[in-house]
Structure formats: structure tokens, C-alpha cells
C-alpha positions as CSV (number, residue, x, y, z in Angstrom):
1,X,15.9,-1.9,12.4
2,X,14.0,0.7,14.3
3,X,10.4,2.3,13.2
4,X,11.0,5.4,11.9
5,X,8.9,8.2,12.6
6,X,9.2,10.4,9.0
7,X,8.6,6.7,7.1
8,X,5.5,6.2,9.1
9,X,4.0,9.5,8.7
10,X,4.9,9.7,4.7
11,X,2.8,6.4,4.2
12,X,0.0,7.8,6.6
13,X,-0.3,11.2,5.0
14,X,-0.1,9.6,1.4
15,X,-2.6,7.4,2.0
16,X,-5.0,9.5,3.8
17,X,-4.2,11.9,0.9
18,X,-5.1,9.2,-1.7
19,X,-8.6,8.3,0.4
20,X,-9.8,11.8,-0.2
21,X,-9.0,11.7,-3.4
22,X,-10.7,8.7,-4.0
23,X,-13.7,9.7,-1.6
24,X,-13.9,13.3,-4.0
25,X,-13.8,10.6,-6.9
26,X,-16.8,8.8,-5.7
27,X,-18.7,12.7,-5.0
28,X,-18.1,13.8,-7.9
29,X,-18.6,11.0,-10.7
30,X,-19.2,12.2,-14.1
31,X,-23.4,12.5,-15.0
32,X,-25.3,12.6,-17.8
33,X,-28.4,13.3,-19.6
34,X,-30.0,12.8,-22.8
35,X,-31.0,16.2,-24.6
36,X,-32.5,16.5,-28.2
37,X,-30.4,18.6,-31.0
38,X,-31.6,21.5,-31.7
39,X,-31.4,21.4,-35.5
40,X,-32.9,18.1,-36.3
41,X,-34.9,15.2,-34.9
42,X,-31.9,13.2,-32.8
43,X,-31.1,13.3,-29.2
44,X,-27.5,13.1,-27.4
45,X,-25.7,13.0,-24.4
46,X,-24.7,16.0,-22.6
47,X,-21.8,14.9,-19.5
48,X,-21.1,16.6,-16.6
49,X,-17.7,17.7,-14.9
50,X,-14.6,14.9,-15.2
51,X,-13.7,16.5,-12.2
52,X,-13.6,12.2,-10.9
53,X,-11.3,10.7,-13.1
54,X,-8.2,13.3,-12.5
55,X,-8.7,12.6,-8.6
56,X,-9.4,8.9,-9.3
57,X,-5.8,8.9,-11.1
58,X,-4.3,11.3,-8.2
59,X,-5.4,9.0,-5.6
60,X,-3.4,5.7,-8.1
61,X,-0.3,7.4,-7.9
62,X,-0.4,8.5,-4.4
63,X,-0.8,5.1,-3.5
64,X,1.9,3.9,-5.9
65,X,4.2,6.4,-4.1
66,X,3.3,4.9,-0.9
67,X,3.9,1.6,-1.5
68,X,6.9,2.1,-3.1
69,X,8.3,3.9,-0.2
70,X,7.4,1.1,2.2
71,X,8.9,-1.5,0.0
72,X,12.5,0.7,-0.6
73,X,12.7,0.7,3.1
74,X,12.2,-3.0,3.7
75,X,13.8,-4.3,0.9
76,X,10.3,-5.8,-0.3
77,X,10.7,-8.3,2.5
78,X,12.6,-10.9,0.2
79,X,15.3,-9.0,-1.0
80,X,16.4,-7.7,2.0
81,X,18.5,-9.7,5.2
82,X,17.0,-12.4,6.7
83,X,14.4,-12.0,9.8
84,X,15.2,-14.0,13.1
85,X,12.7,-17.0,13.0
86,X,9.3,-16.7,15.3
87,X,5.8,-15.2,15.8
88,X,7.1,-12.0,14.4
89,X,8.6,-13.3,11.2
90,X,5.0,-14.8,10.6
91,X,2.8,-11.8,11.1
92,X,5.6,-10.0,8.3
93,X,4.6,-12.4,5.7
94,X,1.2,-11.9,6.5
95,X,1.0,-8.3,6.7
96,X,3.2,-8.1,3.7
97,X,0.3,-10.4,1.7
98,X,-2.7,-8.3,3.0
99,X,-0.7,-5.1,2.3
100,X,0.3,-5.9,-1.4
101,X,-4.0,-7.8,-2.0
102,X,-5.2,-4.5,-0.5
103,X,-3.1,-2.0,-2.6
104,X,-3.7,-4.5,-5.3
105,X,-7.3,-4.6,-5.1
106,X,-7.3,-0.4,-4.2
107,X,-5.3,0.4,-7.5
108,X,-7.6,-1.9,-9.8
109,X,-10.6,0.0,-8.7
110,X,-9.1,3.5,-9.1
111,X,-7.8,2.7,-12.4
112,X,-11.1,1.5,-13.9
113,X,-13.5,4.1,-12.2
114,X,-11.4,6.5,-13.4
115,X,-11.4,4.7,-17.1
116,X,-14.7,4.4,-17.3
117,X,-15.9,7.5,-15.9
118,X,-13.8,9.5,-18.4
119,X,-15.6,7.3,-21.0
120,X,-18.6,9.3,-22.9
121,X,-21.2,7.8,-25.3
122,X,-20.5,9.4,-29.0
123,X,-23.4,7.9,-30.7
124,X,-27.2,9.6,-31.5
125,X,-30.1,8.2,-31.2
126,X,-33.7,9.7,-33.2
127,X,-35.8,11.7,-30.8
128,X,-38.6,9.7,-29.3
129,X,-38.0,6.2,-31.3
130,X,-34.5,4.9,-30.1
131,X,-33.8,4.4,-26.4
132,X,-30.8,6.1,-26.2
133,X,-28.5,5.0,-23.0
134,X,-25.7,7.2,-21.6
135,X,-22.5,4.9,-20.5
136,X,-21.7,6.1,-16.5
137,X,-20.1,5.1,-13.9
138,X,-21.9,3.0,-11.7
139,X,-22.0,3.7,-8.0
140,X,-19.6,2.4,-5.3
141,X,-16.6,1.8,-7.3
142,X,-14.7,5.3,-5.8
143,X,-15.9,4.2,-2.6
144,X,-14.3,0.5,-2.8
145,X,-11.5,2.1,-4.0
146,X,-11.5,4.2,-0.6
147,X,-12.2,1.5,1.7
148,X,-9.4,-0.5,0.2
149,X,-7.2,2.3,0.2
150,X,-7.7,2.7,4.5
151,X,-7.6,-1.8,4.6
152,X,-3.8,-0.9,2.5
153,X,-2.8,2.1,5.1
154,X,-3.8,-0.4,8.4
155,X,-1.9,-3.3,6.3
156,X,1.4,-1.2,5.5
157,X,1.8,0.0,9.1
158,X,1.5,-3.1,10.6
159,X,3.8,-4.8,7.9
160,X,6.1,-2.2,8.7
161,X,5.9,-2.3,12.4
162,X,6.0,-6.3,12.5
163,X,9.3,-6.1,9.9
164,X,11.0,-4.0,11.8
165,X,10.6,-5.5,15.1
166,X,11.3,-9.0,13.7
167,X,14.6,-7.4,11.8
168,X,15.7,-6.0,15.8
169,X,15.2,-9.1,16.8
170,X,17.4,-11.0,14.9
171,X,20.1,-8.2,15.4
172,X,19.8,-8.0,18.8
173,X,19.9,-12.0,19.0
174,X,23.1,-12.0,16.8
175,X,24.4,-9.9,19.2
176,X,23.4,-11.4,22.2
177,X,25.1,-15.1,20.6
178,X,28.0,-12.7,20.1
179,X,28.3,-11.7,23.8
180,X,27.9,-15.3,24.9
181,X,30.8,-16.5,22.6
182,X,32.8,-13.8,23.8
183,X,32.2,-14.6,27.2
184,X,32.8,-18.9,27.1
185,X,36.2,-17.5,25.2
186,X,37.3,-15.1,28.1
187,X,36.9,-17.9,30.6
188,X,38.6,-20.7,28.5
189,X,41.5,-18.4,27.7
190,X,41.0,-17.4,32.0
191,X,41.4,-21.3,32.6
192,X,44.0,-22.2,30.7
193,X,46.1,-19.3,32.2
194,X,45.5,-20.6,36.0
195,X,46.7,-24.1,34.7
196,X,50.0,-22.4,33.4
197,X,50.6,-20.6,36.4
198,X,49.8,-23.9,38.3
199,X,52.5,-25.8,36.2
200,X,55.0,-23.0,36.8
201,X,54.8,-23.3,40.7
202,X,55.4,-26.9,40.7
């Protein structure tokens, strides 16, 4: 099977996509501060814009997208035809694990920045006597989220390029055994037509 151009540059563009997202999710994290009511003695939090969780959840399915893509095409490795035996069978299955730990470990942080930064504190607490804490999203979560998105877009493409030059491989060695059977055939059945002729003339 032969790399194909539109597959590669739907995962790239889907995962670039998703690292913006995911980079705008890590800009723009939900803030808050503590402001006192104006009709009695209690304070609250006021939150800013949730502008990070829907880019947070854009950048999840992006990447869900992606991956599935790369996985229809493939056959998820194990489903699909069997790969000639060698170096290029080996850096599959390894490409395949760091694709699916990265994507893995990409998703897990989108999902729960996103989770908790769409999470606001509800309770009061009395002006000036309770210390009242506003729940936020710390920093750096996004931004793993990011970095494991670019580790999952390196890992696909490689995956990809090492399964389908392994999947060649085996077809073009098929073939090649194919040719070579074909060929010991053509000079048995060539042989055992000059020993009839031979026969004949005696």
C-alpha cells in the first residue's frame, strides 16, 4: 500500500488544527476573583470567559477524528493483512504504541482541562472571616495537552509511513515469489519438451 497524499495531509491539518485549539485553551483558561455582595456581608466568586473549555473539547474531537481516520486506513494494524516480516514490521508496532500512548495521554488532558476549567465554585463565604478559595484550572494542563497532541501527529505519520512501506513490501515480495515460481515452471515444462522431442527423433 502506497502513502497517500489526501490521508497524510487530513491527519496533519487535524492535528495542527487540534494544537491551536488546545494552545487557545491554555491562553485563555477561565479566571477568577473573589468580590463581596453587595447586599450583605458575604463575598463570592466572579469567573471569567469559558472561552477554554469549548476549544479544549474542539481540540478532543479533532483528534478523535484524526485518529480514527489513520486507524480506518490501516485497518488498526491487527485487523488488517499481515505485514512481510523485518525492520519495518518492528518500527509499525512501535509507532503504532507511541501513536495510540500519545493520543492517549493528549485526549486525557483535554478532557479534564476542559472539565475542570468549566467547573465554578457555588459556595459563599462571610466577608473578611472565611478564606474563601476559587476552584481554577491550574497552569500547564492545555499546554501538555498541546505538546502531546504535536508527540501524536509525529507518531501517526511515522506509523503510517512505516505501515505502508512494510504492507509494499510484503506485496511486492509476494509478487516477486510469484515471478520466481512462474519462471522454475516455464523451464521445467521447457525441459521436459526438449526430452520429448529427443525421444521422438530416436
Amino acid at each position: 500500500m502506497a502513502v497517500s497524499i489526501p490521508i497524510v495531509a487530513i491527519v496533519t491539518s487535524l492535528h495542527l488544527i487540534a494544537f491551536i485549539f488546545a494552545v487557545g485553551a491554555e491562553r485563555r483558561r477561565s479566571t477568577a476573583k473573589i468580590v463581596p455582595d453587595e447586599y450583605d456581608e458575604r463575598t463570592y466568586c466572579v469567573y471569567g470567559t469559558d472561552a477554554s473549555t469549548v476549544y479544549g473539547l474542539a481540540a478532543f474531537g479533532l483528534l478523535v477524528v484524526s485518529q480514527t481516520v489513520l486507524n480506518v486506513v490501516t485497518r488498526c494494524l491487527c485487523c488488517g493483512k499481515g505485514l512481510v516480516t523485518g525492520s519495518s514490521t518492528t518500527w509499525t508496532v512501535f509507532f503504532f504504541v507511541f501513536s495510540w500512548t500519545t493520543f492517549l495521554g493528549a485526549e486525557a488532558c483535554l478532557l479534564a482541562g476542559s472539565a475542570k476549567n468549566a467547573y465554578h465554585t457555588k459556595y459563599r463565604g462571610i466577608f473578611k472571616v472565611d478564606d474563601l478559595s476559587c476552584a481554577t484550572l491550574r497552569k500547564g494542563v492545555f499546554a501538555a495537552g498541546a505538546a502531546l497532541t504535536l508527540l501524536s501527529l509525529a507518531g501517526s505519520s511515522l506509523y503510517y509511513w512505516a505501515h505502508s512501506k512494510a504492507d509494499t513490501g510484503g506485496w511486492e515480495k509476494h509478487r516477486n515469489e510469484g515471478l520466481d515460481m512462474s519462471s522454475s515452471n516455464y523451464g521445467q515444462h521447457e525441459q521436459q519438451e526438449q526430452q520429448t522431442s529427443g525421444f521422438q527423433k530416436v
